[in-house]
HTML snippet that shows the backbone in 3Dmol.js (N, CA, C, O; Angstrom):
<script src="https://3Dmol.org/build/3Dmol-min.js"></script>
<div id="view" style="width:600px;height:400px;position:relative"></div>
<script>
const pdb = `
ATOM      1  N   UNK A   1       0.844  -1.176   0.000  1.00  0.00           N
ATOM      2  CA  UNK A   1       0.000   0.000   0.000  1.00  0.00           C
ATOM      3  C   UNK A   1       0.888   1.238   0.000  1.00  0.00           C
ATOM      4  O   UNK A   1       1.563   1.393   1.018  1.00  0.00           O
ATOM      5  N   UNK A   2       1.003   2.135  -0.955  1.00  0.00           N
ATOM      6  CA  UNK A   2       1.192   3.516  -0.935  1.00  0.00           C
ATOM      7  C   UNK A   2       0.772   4.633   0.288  1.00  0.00           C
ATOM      8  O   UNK A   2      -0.255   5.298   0.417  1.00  0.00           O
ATOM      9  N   UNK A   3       1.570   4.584   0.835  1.00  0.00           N
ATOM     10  CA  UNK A   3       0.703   5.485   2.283  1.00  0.00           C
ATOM     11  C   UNK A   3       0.367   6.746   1.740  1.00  0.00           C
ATOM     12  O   UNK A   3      -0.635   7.233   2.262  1.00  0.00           O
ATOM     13  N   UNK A   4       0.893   7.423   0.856  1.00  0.00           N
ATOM     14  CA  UNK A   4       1.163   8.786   0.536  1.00  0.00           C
ATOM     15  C   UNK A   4      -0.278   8.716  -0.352  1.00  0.00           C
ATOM     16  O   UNK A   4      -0.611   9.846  -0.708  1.00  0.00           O
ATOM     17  N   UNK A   5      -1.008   7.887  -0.696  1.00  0.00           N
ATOM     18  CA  UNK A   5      -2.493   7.717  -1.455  1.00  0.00           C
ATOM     19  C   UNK A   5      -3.705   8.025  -0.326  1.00  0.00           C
ATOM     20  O   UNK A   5      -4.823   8.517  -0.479  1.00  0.00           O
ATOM     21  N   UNK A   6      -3.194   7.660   0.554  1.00  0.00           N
ATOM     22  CA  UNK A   6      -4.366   7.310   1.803  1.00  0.00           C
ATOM     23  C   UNK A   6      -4.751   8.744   2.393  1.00  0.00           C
ATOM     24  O   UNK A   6      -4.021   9.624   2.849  1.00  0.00           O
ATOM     25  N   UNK A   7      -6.241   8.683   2.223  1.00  0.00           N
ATOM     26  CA  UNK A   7      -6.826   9.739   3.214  1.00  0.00           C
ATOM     27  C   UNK A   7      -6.209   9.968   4.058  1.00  0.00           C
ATOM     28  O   UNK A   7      -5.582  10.986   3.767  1.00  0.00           O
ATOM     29  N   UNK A   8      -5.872   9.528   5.348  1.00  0.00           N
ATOM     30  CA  UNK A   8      -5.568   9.733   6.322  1.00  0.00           C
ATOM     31  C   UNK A   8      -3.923  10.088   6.391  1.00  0.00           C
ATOM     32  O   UNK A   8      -3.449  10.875   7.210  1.00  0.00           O
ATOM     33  N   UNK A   9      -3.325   9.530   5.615  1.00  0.00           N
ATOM     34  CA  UNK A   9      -1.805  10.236   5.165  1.00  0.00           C
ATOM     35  C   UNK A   9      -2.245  12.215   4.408  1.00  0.00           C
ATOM     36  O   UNK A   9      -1.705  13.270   4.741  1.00  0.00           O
ATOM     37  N   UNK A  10      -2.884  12.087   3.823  1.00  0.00           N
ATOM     38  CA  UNK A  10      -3.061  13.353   3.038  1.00  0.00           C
ATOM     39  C   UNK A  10      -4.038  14.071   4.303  1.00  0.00           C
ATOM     40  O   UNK A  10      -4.462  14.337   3.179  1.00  0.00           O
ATOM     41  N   UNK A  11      -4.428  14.360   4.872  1.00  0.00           N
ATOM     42  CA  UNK A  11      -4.882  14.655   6.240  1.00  0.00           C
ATOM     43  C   UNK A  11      -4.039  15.362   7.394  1.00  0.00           C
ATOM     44  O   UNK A  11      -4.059  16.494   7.876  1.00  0.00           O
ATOM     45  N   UNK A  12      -3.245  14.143   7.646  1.00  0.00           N
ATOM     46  CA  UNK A  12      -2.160  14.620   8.363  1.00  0.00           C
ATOM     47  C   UNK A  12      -1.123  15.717   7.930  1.00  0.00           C
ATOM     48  O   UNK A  12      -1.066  16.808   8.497  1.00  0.00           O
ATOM     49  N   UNK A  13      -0.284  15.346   6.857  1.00  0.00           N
ATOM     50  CA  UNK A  13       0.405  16.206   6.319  1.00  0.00           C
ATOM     51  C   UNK A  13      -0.104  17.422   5.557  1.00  0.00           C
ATOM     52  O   UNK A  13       0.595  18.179   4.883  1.00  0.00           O
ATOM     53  N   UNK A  14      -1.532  17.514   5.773  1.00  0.00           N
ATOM     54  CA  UNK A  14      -2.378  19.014   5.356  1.00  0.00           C
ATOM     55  C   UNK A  14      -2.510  19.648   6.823  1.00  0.00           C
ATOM     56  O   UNK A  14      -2.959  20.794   6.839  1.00  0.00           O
ATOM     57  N   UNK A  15      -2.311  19.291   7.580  1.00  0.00           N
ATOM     58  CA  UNK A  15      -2.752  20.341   9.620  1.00  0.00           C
ATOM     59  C   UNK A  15      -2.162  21.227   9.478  1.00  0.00           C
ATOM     60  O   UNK A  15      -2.663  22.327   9.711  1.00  0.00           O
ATOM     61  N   UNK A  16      -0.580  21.073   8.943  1.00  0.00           N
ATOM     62  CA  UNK A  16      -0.250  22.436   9.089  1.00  0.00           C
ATOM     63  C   UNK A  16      -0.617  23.797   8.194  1.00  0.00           C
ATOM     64  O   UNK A  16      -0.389  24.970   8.486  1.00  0.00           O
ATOM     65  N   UNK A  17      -1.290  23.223   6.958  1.00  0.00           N
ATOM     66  CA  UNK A  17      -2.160  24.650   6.172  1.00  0.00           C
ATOM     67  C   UNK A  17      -3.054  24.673   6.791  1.00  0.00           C
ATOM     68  O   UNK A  17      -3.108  25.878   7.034  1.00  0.00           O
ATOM     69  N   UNK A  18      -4.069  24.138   7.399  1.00  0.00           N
ATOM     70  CA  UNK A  18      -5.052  24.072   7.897  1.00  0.00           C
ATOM     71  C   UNK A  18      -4.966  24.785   9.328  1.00  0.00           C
ATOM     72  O   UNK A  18      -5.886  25.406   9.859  1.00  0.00           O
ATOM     73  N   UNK A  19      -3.759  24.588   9.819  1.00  0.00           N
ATOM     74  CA  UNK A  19      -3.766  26.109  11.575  1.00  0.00           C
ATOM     75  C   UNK A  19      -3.230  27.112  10.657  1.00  0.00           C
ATOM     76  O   UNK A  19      -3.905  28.138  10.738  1.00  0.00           O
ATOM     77  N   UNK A  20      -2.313  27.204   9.850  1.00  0.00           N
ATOM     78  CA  UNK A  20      -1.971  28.696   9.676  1.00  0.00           C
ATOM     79  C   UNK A  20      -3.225  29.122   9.259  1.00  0.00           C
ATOM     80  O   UNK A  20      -3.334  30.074  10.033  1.00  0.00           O
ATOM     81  N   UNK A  21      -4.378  29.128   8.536  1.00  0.00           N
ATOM     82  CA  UNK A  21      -5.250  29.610   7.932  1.00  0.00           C
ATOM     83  C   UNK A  21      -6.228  30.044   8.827  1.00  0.00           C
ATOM     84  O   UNK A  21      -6.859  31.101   8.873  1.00  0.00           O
ATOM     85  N   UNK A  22      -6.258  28.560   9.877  1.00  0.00           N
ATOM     86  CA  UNK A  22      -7.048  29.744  11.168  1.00  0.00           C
ATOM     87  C   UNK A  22      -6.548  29.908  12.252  1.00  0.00           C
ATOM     88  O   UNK A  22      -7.287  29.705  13.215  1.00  0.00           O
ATOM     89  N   UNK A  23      -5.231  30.300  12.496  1.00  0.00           N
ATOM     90  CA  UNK A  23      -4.585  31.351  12.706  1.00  0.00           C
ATOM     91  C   UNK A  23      -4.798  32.512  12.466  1.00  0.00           C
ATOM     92  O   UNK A  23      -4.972  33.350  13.351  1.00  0.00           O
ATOM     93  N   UNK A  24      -4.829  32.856  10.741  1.00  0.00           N
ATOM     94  CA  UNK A  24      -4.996  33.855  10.320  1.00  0.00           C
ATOM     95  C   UNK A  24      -6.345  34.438  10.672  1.00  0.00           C
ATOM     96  O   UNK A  24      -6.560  35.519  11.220  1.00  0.00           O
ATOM     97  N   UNK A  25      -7.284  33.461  10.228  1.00  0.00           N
ATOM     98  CA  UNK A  25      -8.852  33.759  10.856  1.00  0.00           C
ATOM     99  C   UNK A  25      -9.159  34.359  11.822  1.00  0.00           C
ATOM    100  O   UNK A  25     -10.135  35.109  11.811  1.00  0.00           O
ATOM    101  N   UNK A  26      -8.263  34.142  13.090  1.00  0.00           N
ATOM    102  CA  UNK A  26      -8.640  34.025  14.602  1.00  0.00           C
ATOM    103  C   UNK A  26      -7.854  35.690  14.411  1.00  0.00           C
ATOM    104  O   UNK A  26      -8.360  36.804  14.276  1.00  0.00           O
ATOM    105  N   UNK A  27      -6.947  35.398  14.450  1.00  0.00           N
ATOM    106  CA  UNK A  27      -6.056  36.939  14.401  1.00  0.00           C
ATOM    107  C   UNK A  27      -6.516  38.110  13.787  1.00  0.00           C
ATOM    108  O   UNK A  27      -6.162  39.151  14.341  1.00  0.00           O
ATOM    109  N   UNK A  28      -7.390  38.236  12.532  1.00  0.00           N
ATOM    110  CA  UNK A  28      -8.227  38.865  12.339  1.00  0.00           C
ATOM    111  C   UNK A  28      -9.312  39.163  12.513  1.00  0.00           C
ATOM    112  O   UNK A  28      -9.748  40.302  12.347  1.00  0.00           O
ATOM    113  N   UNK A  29     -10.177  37.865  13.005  1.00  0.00           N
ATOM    114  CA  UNK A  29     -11.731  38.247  13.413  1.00  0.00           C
ATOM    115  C   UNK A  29     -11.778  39.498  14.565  1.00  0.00           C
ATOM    116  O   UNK A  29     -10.919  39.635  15.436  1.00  0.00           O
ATOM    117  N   UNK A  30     -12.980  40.396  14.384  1.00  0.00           N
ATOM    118  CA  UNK A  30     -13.137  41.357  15.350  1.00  0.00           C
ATOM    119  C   UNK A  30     -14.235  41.130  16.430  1.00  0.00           C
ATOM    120  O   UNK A  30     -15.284  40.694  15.955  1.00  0.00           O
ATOM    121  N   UNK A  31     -14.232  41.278  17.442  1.00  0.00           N
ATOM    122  CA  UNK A  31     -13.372  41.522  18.330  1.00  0.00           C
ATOM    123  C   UNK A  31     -12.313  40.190  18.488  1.00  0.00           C
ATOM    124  O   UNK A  31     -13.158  39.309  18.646  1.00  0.00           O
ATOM    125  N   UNK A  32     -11.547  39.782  18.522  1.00  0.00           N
ATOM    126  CA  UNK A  32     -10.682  38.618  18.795  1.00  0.00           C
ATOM    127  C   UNK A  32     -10.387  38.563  20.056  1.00  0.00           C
ATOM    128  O   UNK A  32     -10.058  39.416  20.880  1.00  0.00           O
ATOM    129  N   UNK A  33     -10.602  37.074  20.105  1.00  0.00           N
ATOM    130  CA  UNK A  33     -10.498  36.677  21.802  1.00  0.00           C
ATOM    131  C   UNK A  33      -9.598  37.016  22.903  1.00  0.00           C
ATOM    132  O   UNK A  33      -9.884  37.075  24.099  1.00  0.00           O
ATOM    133  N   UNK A  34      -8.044  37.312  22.122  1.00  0.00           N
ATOM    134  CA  UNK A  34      -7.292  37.897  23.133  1.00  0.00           C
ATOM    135  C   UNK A  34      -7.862  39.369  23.397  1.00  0.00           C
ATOM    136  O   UNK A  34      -8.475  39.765  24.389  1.00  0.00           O
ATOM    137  N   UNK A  35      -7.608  39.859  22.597  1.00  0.00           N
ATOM    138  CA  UNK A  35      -8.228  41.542  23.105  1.00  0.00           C
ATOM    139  C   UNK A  35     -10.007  41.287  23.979  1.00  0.00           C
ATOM    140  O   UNK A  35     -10.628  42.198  24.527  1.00  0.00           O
ATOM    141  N   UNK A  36     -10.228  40.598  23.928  1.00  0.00           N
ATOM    142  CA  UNK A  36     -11.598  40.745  24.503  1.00  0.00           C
ATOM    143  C   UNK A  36     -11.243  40.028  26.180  1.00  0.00           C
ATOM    144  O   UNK A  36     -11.897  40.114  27.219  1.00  0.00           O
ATOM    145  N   UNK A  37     -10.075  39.397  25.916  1.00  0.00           N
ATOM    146  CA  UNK A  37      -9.561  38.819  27.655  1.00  0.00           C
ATOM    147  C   UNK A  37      -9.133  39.429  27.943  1.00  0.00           C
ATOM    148  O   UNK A  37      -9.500  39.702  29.086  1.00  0.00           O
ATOM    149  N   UNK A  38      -7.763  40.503  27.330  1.00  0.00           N
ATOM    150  CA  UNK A  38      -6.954  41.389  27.966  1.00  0.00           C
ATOM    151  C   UNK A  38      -8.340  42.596  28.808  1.00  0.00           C
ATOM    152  O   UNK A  38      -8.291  43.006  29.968  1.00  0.00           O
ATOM    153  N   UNK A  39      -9.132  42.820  28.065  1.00  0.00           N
ATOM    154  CA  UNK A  39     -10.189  44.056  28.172  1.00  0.00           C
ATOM    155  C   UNK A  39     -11.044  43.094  29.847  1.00  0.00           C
ATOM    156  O   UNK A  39     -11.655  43.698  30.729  1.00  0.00           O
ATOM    157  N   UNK A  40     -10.871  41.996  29.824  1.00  0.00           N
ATOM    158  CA  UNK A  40     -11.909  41.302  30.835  1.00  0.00           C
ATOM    159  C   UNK A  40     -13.402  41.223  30.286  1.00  0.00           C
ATOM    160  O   UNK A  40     -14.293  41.210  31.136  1.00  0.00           O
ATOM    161  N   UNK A  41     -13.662  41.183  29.293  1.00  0.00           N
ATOM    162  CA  UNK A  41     -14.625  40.727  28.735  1.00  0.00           C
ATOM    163  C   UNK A  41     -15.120  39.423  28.633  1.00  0.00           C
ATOM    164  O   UNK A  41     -16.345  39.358  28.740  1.00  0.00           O
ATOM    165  N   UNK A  42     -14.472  38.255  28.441  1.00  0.00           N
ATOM    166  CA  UNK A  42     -14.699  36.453  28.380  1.00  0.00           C
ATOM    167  C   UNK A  42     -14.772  36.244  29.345  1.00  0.00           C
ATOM    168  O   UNK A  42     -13.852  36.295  30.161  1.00  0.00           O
ATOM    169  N   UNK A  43     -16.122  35.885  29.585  1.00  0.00           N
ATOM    170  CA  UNK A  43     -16.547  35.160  30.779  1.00  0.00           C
ATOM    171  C   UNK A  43     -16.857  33.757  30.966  1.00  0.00           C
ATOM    172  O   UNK A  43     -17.051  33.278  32.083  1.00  0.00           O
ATOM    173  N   UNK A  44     -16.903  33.125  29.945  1.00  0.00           N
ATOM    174  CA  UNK A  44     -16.846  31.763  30.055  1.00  0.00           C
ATOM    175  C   UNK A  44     -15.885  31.448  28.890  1.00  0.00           C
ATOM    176  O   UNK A  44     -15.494  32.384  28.193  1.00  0.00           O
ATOM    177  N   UNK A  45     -15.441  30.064  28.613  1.00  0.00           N
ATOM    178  CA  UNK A  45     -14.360  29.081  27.653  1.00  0.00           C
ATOM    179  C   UNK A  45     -15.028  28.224  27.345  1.00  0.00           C
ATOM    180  O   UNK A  45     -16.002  27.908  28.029  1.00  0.00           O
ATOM    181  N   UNK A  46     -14.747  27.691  26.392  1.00  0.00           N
ATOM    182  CA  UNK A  46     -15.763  26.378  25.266  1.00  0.00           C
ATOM    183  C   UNK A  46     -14.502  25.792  24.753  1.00  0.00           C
ATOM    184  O   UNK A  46     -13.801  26.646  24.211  1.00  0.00           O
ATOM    185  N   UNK A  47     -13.995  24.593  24.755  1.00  0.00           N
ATOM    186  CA  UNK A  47     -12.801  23.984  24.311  1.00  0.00           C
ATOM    187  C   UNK A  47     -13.826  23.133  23.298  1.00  0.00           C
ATOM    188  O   UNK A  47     -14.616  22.330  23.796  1.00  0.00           O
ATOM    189  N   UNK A  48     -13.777  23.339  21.904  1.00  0.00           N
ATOM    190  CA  UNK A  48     -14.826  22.529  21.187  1.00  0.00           C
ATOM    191  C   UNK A  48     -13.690  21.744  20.265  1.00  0.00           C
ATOM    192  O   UNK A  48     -12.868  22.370  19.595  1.00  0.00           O
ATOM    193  N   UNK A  49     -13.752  20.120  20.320  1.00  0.00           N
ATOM    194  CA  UNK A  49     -12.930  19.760  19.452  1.00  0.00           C
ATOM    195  C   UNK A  49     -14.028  18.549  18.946  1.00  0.00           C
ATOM    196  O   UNK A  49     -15.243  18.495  19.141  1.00  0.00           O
ATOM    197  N   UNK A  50     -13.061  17.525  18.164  1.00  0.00           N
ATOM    198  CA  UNK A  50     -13.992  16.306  17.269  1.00  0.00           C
ATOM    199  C   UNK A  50     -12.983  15.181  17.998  1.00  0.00           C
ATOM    200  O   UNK A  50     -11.901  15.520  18.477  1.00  0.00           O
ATOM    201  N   UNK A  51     -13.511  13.695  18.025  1.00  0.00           N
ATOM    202  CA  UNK A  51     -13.028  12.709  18.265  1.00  0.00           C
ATOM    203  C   UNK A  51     -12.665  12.523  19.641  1.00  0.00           C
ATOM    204  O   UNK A  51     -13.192  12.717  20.737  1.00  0.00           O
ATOM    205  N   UNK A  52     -11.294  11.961  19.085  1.00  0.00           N
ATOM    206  CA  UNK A  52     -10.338  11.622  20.904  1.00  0.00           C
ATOM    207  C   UNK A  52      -9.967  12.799  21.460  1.00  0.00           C
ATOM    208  O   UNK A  52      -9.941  12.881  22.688  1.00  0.00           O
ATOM    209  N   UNK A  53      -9.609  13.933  20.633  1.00  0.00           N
ATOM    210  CA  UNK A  53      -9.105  15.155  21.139  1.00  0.00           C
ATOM    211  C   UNK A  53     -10.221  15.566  22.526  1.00  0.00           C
ATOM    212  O   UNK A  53      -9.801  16.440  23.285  1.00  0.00           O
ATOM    213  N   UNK A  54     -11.452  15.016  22.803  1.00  0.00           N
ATOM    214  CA  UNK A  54     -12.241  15.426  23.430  1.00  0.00           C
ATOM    215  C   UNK A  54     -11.741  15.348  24.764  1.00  0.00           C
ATOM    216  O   UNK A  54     -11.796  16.243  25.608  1.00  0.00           O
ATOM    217  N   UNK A  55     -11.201  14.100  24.902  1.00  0.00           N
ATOM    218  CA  UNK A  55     -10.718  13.743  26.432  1.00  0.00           C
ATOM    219  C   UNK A  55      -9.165  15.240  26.955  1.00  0.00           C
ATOM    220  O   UNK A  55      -9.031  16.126  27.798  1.00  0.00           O
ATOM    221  N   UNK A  56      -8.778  14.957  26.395  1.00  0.00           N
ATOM    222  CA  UNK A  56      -7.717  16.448  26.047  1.00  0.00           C
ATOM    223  C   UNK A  56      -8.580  17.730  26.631  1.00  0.00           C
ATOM    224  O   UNK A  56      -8.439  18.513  27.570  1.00  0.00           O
ATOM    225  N   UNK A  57      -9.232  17.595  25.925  1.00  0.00           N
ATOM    226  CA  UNK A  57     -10.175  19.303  25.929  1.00  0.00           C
ATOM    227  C   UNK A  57     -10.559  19.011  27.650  1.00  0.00           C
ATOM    228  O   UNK A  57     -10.086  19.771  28.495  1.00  0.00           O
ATOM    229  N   UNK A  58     -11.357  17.969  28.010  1.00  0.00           N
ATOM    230  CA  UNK A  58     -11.679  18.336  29.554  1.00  0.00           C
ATOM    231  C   UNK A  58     -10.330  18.980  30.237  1.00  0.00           C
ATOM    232  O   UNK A  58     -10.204  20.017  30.889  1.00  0.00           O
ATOM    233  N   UNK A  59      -9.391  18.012  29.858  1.00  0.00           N
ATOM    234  CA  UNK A  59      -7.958  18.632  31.021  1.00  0.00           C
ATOM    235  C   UNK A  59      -7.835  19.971  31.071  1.00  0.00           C
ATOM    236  O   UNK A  59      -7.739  20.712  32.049  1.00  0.00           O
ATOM    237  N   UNK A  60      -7.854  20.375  29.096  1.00  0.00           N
ATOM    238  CA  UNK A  60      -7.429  21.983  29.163  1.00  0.00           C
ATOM    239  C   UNK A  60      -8.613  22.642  29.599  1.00  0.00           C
ATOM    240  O   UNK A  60      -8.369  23.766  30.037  1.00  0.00           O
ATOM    241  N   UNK A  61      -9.755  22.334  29.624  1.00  0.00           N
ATOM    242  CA  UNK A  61     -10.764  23.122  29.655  1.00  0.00           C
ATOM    243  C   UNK A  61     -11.072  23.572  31.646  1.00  0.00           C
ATOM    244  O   UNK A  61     -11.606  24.505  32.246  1.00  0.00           O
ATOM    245  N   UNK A  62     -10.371  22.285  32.040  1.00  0.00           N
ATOM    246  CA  UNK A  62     -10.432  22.664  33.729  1.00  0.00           C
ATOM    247  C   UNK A  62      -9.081  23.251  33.833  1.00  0.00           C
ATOM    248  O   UNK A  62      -9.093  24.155  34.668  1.00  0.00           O
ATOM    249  N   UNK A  63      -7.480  23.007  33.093  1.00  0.00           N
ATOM    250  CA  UNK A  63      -6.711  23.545  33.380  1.00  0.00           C
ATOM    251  C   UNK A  63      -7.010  25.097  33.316  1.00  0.00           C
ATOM    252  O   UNK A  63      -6.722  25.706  34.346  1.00  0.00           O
ATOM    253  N   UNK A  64      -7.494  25.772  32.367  1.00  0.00           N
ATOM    254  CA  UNK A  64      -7.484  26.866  31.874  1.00  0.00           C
ATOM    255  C   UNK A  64      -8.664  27.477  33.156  1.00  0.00           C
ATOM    256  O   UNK A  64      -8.480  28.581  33.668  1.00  0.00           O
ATOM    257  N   UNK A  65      -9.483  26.866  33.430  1.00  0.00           N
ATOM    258  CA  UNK A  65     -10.696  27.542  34.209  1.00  0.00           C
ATOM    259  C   UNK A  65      -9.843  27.794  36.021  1.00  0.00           C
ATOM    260  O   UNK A  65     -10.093  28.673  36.846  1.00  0.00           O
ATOM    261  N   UNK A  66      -8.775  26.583  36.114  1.00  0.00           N
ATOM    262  CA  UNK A  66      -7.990  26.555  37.199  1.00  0.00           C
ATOM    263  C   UNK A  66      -6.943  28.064  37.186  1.00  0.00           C
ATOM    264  O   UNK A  66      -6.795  28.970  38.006  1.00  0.00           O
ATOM    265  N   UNK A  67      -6.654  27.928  36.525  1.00  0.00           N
ATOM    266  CA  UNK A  67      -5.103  29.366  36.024  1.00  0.00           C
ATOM    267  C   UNK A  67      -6.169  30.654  35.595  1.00  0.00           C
ATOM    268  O   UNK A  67      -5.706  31.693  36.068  1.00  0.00           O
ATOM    269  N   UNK A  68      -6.578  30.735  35.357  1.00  0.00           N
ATOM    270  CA  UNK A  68      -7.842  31.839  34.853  1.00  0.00           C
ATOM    271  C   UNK A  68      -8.686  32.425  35.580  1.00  0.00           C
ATOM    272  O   UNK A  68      -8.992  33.617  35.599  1.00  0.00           O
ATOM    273  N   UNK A  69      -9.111  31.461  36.264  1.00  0.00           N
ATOM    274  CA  UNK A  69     -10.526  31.499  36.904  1.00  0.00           C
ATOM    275  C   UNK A  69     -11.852  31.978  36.135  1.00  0.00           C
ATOM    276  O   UNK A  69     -12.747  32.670  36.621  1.00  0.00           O
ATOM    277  N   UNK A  70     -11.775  31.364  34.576  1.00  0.00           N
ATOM    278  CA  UNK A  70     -12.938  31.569  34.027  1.00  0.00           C
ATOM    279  C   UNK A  70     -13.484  30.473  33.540  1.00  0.00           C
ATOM    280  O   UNK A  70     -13.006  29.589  32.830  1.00  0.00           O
ATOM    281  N   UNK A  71     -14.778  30.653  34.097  1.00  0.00           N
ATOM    282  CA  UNK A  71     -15.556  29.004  34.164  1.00  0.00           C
ATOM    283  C   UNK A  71     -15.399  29.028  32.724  1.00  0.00           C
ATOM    284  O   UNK A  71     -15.531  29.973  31.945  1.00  0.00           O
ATOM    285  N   UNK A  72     -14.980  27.363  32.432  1.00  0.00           N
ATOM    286  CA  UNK A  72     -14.557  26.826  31.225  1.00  0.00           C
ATOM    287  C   UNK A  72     -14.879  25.559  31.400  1.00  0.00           C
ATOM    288  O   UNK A  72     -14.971  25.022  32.504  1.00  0.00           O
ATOM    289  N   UNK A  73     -15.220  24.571  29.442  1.00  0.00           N
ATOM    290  CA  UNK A  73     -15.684  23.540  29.563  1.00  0.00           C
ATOM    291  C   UNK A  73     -15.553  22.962  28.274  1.00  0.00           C
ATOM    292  O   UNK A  73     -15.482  23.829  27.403  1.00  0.00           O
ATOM    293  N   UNK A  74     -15.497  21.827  27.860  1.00  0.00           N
ATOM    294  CA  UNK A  74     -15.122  20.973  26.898  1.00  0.00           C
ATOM    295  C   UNK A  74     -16.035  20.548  26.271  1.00  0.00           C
ATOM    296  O   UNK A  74     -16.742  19.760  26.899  1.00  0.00           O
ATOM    297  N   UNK A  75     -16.329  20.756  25.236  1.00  0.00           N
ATOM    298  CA  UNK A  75     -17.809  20.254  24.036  1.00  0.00           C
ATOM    299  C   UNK A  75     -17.162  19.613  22.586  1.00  0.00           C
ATOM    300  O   UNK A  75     -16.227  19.962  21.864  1.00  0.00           O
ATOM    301  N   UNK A  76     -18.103  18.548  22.543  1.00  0.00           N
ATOM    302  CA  UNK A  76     -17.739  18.240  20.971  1.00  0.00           C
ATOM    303  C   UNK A  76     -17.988  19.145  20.130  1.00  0.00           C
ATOM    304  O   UNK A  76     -18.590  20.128  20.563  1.00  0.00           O
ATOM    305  N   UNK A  77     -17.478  19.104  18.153  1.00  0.00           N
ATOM    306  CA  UNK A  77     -17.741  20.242  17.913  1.00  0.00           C
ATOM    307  C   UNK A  77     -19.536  20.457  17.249  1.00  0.00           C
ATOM    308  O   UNK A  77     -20.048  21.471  16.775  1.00  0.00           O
ATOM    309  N   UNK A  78     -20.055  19.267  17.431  1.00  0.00           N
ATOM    310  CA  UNK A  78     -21.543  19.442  17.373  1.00  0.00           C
ATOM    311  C   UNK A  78     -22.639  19.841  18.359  1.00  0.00           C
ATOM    312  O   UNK A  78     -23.843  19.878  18.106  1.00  0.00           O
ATOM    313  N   UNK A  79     -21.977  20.171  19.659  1.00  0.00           N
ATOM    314  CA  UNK A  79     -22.367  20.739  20.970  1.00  0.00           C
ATOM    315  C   UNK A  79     -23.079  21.843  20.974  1.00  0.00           C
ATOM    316  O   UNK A  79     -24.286  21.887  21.210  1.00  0.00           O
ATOM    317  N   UNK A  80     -22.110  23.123  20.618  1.00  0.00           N
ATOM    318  CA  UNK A  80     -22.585  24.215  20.217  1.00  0.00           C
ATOM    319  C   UNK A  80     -23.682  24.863  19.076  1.00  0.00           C
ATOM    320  O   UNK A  80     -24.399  25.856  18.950  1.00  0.00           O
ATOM    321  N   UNK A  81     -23.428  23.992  18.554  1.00  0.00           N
ATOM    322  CA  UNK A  81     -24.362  23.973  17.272  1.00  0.00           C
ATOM    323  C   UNK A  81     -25.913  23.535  17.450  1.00  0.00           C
ATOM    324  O   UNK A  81     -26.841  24.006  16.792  1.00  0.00           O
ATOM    325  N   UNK A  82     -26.041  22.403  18.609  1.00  0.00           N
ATOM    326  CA  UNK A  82     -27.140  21.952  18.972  1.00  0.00           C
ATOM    327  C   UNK A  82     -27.714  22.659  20.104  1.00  0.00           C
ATOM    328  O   UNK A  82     -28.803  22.311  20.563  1.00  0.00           O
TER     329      UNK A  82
END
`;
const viewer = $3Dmol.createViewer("view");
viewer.addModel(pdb, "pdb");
viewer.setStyle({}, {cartoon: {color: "spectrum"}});
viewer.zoomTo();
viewer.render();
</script>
């Protein structure tokens, strides 16, 4: 088998266009989340991911609410949407 054919090979080695782009997104959207924390505006955190990453998201989502103190919480990414 050709790995370099496989979905999941072409997937992986696409993540990194796929954060710079929303990177870019995030860094431009207005108001953007850092300036709206620096200001004390975010009052709650939503760690929204897909799959296994979910178990991840609880840790960061209590780490971050621990160091912060802004109630924060971990959702799949069909959570919000519903």
């Amino acid at each position: 088998m050709d790995l370099e054919l496989t979905e999941t090979y072409q997937e992986i080695i696409s993540q990194t266009i796929a954060w710079e782009e929303a990177i870019k997104v995030v860094r431009h959207s207005t108001p953007s989340f850092h300036t709206q924390w620096k200001r004390g505006h975010v009052t709650n955190a939503i760690f929204t991911v897909c799959g296994s990453t979910y178990y991840l998201s609880l840790s960061a989502a209590s780490f971050f609410q621990e160091m912060k103190g802004i109630p924060s919480r971990a959702a799949t990414a069909g959570e919000p949407y519903l």
